[in-house]
C-alpha positions as CSV (number, residue, x, y, z in Angstrom):
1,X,-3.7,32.2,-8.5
2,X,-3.3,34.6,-5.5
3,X,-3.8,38.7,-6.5
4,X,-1.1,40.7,-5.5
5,X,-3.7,43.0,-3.1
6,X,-5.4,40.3,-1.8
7,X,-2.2,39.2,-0.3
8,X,-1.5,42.8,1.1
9,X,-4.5,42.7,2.4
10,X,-4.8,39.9,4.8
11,X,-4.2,40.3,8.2
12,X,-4.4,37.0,9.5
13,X,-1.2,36.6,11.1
14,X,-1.1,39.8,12.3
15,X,-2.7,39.2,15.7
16,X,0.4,36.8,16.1
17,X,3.0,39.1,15.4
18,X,1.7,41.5,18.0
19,X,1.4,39.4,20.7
20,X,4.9,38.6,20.1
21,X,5.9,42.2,20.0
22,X,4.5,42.2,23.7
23,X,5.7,39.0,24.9
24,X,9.3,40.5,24.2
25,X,8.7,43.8,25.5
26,X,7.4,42.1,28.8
27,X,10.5,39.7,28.8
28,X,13.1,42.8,28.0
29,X,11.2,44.7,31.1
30,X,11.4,42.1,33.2
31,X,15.5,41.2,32.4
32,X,15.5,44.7,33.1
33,X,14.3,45.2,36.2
34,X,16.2,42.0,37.4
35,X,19.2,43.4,36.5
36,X,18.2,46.4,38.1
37,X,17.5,44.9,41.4
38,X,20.2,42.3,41.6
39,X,22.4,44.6,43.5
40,X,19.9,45.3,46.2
41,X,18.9,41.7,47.0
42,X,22.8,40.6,47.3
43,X,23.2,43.4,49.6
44,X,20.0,42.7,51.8
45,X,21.0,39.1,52.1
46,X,24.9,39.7,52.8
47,X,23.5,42.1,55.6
48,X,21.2,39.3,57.1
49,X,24.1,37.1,56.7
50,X,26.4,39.3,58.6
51,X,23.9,40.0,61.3
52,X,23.2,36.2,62.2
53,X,26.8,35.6,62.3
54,X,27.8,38.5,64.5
55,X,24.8,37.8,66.6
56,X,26.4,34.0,67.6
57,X,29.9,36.0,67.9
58,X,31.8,35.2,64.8
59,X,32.8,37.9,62.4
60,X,31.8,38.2,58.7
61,X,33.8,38.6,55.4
62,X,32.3,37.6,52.2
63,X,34.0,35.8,50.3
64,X,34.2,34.8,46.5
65,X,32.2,31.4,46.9
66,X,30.3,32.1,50.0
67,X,32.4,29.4,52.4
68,X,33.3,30.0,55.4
69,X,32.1,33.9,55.2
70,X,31.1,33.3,59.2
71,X,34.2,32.5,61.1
């Protein structure tokens, strides 16, 4: 039979739980950030985009799907 403070006392699954505490935090950081920078990285690529396609003469729109944005 298994005393009530001996099972209060055991920390043996402890370690676990706290690794999973940071494992989240890292993954809510990270979804964070992305998020975060998601903007910037469309922009930088629709401005590389637009530069190789004015640079062989065409003009740029951006479009919904991404077709034809270089015509």
């Amino acid at each position: 039979m298994i005393k009530v403070g001996t099972f209060f006392a055991d920390e043996s699954g402890a370690t676990a739980i706290e690794y999973g505490l940071i494992a989240s935090l890292v993954s809510i950081v990270g979804i964070i950030a992305f998020t975060a920078l998601g903007d910037t990285v469309l922009t930088a690529f629709t401005d590389i985009s637009e530069d190789f396609c004015v640079a062989i003469g065409g003009t740029f729109s951006l479009t919904a799907d991404g077709a034809d944005s270089c015509t």
